[in-house]
Backbone and ligand atoms as CSV (ligand in chain L), in Angstrom:
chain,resi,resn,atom,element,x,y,z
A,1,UNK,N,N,11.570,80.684,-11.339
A,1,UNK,CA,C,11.292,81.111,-12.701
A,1,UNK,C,C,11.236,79.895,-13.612
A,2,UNK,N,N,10.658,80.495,-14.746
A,2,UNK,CA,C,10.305,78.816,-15.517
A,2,UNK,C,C,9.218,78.416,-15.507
A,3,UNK,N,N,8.741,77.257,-16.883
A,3,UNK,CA,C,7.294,76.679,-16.616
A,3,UNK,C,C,7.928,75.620,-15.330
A,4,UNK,N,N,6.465,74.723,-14.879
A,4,UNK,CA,C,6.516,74.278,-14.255
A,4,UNK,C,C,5.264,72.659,-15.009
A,5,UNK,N,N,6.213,71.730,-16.082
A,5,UNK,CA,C,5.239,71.201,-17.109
A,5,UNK,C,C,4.248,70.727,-16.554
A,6,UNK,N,N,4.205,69.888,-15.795
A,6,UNK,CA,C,2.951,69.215,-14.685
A,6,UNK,C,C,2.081,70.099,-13.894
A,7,UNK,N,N,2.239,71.556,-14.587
A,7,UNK,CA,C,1.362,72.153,-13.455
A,7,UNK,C,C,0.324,71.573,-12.981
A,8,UNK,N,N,-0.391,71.600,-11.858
A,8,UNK,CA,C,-2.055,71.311,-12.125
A,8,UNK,C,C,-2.997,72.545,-12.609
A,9,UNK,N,N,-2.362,73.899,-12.613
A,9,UNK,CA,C,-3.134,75.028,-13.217
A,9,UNK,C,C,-2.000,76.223,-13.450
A,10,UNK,N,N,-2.489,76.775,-14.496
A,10,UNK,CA,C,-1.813,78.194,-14.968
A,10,UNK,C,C,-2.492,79.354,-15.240
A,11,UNK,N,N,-1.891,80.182,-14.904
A,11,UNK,CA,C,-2.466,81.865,-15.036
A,11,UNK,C,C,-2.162,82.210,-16.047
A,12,UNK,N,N,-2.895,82.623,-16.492
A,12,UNK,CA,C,-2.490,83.937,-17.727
A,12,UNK,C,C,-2.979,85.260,-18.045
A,13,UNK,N,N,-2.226,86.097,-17.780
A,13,UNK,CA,C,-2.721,87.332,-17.832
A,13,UNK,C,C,-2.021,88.359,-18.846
A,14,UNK,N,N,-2.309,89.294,-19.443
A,14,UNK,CA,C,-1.669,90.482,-20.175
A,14,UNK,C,C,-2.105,91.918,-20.179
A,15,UNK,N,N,-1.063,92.289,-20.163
A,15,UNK,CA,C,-1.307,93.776,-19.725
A,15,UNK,C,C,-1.454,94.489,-20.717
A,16,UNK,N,N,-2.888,95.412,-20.871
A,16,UNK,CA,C,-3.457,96.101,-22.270
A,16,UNK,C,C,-2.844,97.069,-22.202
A,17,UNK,N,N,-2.218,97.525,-21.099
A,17,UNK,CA,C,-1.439,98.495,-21.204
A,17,UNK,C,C,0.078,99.038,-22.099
A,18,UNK,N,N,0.824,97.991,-22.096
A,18,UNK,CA,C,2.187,97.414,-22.821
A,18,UNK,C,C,1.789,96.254,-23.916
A,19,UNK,N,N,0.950,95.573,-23.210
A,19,UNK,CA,C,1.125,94.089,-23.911
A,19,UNK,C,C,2.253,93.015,-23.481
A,20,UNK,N,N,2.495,93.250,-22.400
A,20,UNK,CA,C,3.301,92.161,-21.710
A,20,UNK,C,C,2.414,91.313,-21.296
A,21,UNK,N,N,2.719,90.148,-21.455
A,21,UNK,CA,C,2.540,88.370,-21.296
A,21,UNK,C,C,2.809,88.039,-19.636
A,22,UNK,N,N,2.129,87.245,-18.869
A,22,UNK,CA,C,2.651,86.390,-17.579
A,22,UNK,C,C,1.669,85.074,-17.825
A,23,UNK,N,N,2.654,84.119,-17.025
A,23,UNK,CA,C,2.584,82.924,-16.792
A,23,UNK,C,C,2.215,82.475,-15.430
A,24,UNK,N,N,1.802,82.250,-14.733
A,24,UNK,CA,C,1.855,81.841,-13.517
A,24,UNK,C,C,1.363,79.708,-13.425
A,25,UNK,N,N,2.440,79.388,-13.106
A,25,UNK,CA,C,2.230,77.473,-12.972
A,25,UNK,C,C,2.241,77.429,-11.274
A,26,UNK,N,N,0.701,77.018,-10.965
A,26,UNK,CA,C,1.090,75.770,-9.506
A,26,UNK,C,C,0.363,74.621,-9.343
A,27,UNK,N,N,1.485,74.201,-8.229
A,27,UNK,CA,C,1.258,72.862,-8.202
A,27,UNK,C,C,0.200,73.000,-6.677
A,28,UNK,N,N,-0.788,72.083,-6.978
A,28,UNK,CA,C,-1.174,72.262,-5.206
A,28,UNK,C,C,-0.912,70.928,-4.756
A,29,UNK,N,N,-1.042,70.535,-3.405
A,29,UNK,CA,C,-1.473,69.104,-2.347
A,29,UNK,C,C,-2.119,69.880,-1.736
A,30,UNK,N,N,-2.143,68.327,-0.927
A,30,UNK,CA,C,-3.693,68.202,0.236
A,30,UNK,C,C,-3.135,68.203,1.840
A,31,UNK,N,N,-3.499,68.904,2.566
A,31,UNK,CA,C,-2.280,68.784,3.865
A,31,UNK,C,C,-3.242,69.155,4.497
A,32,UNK,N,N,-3.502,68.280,5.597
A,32,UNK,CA,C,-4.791,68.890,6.538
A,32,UNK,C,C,-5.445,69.353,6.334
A,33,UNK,N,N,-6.431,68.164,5.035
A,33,UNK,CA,C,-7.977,68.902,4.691
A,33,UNK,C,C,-7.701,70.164,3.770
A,34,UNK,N,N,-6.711,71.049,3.387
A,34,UNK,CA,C,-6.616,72.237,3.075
A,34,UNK,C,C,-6.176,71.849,1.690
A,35,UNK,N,N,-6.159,72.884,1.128
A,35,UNK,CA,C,-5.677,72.501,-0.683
A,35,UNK,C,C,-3.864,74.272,-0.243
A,36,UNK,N,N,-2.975,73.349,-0.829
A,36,UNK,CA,C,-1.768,74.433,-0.468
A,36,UNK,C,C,-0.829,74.245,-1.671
A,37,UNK,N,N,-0.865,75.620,-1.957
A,37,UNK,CA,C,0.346,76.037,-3.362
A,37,UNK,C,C,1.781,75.263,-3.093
A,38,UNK,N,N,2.009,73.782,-3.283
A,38,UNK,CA,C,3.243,73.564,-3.095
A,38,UNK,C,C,4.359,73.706,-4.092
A,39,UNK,N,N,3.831,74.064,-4.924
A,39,UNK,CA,C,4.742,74.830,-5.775
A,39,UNK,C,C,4.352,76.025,-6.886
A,40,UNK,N,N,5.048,77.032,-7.516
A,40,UNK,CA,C,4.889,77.837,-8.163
A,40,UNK,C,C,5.923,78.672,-8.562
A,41,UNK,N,N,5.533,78.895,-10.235
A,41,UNK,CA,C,6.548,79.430,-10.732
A,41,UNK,C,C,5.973,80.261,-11.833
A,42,UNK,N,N,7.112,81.032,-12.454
A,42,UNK,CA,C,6.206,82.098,-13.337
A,42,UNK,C,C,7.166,82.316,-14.831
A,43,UNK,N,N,6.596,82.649,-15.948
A,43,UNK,CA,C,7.037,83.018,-17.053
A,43,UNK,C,C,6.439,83.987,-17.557
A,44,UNK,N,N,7.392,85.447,-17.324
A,44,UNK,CA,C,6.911,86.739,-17.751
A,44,UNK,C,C,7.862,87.573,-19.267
A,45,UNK,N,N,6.850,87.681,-20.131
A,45,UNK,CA,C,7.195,88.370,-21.273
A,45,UNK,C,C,7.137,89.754,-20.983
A,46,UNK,N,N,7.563,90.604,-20.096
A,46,UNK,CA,C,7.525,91.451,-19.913
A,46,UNK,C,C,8.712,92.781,-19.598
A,47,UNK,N,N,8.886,93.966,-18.634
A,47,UNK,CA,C,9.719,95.016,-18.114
A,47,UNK,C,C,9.876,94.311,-16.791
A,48,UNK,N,N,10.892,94.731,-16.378
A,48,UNK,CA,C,11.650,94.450,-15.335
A,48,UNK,C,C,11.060,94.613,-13.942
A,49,UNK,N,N,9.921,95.623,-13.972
A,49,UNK,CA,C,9.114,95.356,-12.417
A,49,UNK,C,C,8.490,94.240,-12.995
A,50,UNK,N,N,7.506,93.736,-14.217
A,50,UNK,CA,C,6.762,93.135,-14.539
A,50,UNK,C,C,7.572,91.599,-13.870
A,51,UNK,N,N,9.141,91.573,-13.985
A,51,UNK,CA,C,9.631,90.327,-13.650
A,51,UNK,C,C,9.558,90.549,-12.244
A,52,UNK,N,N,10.045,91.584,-11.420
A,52,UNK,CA,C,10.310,91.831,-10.334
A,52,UNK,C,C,9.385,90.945,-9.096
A,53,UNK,N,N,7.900,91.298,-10.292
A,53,UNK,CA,C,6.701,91.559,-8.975
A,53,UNK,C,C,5.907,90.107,-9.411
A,54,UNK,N,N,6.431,89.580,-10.463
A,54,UNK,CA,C,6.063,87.719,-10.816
A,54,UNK,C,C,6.921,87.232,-9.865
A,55,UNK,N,N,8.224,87.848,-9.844
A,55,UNK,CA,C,9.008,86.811,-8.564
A,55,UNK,C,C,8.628,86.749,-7.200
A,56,UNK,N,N,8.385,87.838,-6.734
A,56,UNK,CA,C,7.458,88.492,-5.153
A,56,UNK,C,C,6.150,87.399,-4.849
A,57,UNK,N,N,5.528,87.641,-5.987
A,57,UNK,CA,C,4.215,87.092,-5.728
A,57,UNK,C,C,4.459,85.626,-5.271
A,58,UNK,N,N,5.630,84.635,-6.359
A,58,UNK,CA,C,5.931,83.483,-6.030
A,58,UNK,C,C,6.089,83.271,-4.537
A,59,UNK,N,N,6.724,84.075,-4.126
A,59,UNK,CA,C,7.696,84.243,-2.979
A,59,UNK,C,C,6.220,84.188,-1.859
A,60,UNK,N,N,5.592,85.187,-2.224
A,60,UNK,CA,C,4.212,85.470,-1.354
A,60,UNK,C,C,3.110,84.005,-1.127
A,61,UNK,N,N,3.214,83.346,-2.294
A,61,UNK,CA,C,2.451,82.367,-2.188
A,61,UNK,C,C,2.635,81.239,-2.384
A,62,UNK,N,N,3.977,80.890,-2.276
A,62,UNK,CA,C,4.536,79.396,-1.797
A,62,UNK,C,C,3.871,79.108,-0.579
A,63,UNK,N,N,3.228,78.115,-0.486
A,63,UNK,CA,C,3.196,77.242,1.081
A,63,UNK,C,C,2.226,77.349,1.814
A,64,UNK,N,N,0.968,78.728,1.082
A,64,UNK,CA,C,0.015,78.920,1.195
A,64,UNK,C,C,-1.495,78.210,0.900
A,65,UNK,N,N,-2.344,77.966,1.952
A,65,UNK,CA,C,-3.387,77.193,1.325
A,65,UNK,C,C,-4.192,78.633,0.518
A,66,UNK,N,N,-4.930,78.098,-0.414
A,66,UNK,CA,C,-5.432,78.738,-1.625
A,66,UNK,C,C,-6.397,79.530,-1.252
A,67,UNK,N,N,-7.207,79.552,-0.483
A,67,UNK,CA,C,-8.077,80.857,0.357
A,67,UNK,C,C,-6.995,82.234,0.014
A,68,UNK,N,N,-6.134,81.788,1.085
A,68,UNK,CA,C,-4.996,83.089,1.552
A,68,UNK,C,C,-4.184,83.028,0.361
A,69,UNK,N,N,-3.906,82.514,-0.636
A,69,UNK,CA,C,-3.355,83.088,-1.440
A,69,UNK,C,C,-4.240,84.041,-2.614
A,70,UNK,N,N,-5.169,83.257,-2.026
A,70,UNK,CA,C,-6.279,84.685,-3.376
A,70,UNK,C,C,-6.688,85.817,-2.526
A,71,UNK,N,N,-6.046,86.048,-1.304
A,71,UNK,CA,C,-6.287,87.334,-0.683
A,71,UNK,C,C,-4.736,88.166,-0.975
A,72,UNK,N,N,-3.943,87.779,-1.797
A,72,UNK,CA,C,-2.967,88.786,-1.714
A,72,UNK,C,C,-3.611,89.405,-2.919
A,73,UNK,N,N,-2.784,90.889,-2.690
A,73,UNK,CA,C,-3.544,91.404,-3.879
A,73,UNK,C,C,-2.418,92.539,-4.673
A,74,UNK,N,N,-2.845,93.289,-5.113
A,74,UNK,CA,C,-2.037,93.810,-6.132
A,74,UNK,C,C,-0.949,94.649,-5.299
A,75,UNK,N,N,-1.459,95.637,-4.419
A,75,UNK,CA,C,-0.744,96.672,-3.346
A,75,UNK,C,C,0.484,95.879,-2.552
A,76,UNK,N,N,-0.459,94.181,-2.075
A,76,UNK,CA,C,0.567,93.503,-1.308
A,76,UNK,C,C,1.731,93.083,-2.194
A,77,UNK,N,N,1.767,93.066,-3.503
A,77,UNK,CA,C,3.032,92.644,-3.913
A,77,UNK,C,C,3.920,94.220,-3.965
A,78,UNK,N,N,3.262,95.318,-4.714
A,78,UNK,CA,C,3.979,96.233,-4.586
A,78,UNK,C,C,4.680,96.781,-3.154
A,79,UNK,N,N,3.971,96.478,-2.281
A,79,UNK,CA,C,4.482,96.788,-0.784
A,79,UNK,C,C,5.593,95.795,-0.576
A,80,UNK,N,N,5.605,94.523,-1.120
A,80,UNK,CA,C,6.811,93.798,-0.424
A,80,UNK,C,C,7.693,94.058,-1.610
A,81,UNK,N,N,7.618,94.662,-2.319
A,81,UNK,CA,C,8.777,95.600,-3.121
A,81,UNK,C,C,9.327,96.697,-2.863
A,82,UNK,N,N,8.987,97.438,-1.122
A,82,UNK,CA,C,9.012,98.708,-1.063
A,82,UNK,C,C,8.597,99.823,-1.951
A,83,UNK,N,N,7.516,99.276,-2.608
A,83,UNK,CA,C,7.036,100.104,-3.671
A,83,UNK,C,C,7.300,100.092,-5.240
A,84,UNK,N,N,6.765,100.972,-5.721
A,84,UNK,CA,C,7.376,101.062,-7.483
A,84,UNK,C,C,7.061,102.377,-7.509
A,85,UNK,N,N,8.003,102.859,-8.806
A,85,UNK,CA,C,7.471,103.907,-9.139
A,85,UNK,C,C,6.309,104.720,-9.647
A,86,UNK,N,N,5.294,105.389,-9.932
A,86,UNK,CA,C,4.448,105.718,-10.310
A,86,UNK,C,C,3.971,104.790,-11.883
A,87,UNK,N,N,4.607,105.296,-12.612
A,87,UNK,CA,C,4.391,104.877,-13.731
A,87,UNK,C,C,5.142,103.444,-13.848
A,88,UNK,N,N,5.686,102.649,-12.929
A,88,UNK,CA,C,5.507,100.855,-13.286
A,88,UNK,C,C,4.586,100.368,-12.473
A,89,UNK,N,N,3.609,101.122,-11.317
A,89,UNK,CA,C,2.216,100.293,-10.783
A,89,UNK,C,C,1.743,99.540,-11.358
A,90,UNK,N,N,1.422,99.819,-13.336
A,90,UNK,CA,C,0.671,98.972,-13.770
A,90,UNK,C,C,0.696,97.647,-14.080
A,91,UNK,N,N,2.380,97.526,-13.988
A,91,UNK,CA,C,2.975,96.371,-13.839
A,91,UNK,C,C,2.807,95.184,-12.432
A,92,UNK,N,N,2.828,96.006,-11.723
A,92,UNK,CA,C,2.417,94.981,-10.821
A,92,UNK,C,C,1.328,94.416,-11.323
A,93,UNK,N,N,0.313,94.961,-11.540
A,93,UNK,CA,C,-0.898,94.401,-11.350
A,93,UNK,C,C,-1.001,93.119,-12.066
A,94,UNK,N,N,-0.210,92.481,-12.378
A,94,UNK,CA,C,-0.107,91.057,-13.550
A,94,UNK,C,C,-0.054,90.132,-12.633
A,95,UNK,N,N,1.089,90.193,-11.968
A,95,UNK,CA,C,1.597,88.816,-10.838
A,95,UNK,C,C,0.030,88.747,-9.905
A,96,UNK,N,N,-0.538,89.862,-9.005
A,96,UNK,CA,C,-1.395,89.304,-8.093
A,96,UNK,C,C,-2.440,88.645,-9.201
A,97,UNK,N,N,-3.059,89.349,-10.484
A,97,UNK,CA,C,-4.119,88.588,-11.694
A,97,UNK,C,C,-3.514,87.387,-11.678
A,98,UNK,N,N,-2.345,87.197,-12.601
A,98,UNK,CA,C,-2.158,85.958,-12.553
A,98,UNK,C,C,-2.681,85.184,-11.673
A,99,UNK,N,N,-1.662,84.988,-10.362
A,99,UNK,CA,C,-1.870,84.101,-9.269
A,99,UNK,C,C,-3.619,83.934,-9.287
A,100,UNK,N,N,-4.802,84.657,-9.191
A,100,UNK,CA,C,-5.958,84.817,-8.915
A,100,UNK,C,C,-6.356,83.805,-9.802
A,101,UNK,N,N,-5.714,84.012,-11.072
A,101,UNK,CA,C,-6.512,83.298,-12.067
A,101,UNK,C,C,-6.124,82.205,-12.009
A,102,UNK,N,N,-4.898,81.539,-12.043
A,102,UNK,CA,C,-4.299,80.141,-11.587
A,102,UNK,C,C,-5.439,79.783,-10.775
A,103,UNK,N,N,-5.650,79.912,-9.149
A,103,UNK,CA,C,-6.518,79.711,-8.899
A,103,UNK,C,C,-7.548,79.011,-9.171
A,104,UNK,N,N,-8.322,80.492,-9.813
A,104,UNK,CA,C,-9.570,80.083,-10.010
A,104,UNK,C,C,-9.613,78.964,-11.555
A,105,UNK,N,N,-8.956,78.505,-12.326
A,105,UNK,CA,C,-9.012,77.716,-13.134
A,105,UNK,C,C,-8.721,76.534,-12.699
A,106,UNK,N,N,-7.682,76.528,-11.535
A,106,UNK,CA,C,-7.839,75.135,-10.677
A,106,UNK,C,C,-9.448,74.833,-9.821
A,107,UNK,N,N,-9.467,75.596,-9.647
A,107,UNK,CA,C,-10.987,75.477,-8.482
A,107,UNK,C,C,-12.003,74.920,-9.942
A,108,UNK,N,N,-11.858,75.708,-10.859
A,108,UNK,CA,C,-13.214,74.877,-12.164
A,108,UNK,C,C,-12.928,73.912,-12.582
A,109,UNK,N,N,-11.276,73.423,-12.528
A,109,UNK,CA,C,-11.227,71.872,-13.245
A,109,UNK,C,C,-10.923,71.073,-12.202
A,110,UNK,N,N,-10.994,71.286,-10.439
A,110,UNK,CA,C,-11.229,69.960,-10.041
A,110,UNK,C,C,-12.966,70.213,-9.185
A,111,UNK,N,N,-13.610,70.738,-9.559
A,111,UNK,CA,C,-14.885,70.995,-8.988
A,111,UNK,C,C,-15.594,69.960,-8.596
L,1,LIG,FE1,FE,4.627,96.035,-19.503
L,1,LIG,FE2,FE,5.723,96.713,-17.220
L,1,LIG,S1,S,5.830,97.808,-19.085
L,1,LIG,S2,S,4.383,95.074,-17.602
C-alpha cells in the first residue's frame, strides 16, 4: 500500500458508480528480454472491498511480465477473494482497470 514516487507508470481509475478514487504505481525491469512488474503498489480512496481487491490485484501481479498481467481481469481478482457480495462487484472492477491502465500508459511513454 502506498505511492510508490519513482513509479515508471500509474493507473488511475474511478468508479462512476460511488466515486471512489484508485491508484495503481509500477515499477517494471528487463529480465530475459521480457518487461516484468517488479514492483507495485496502490492508493485507494475508496470502501473496503474497493481496498480489499487493490491489495489482491497487487498480490496477482507482482513478478509478472506485462502480457500476463493485462490478462488478469476483473472476475480473477474477485475469485481470489472467494468472491464478493452482489452489490460490492462493482468495486472490484477498479483494481483489474487500474492495473490495465498502468500498463497501457507505460507501453505509450516508452514506445
Ligand atoms: Fe465505491 Fe466500493 S463503494 S468502490
Amino acid at each position: 500500500m502506498g505511492e510508490i514516487k519513482d513509479a515508471d507508470s500509474v493507473g488511475e481509475v474511478g468508479n462512476p458508480v460511488c466515486g471512489d478514487l484508485m491508484y495503481i504505481y509500477i515499477k517494471v525491469k528487463e529480465e530475459n528480454g521480457k518487461e516484468i512488474i517488479d514492483d507495485i503498489s496502490f492508493q485507494t480512496f475508496g470502501c473496503a472491498a474497493a481496498i480489499a481487491t487493490s491489495s489482491m490485484v497487487t498480490e496477482l501481479a507482482k513478478g509478472k511480465p506485462l502480457d500476463e498481467a493485462l490478462e488478469i481481469t476483473r472476475g480473477d481478482v474477485a475469485d481470489s477473494l472467494d468472491g464478493l457480495p452482489p452489490i460490492k462487484l462493482h468495486c472490484s472492477n477498479l483494481a483489474a482497470d487500474g492495473l490495465h491502465d498502468a500498463i497501457k500508459k507505460y507501453r505509450e511513454k516508452n514506445k
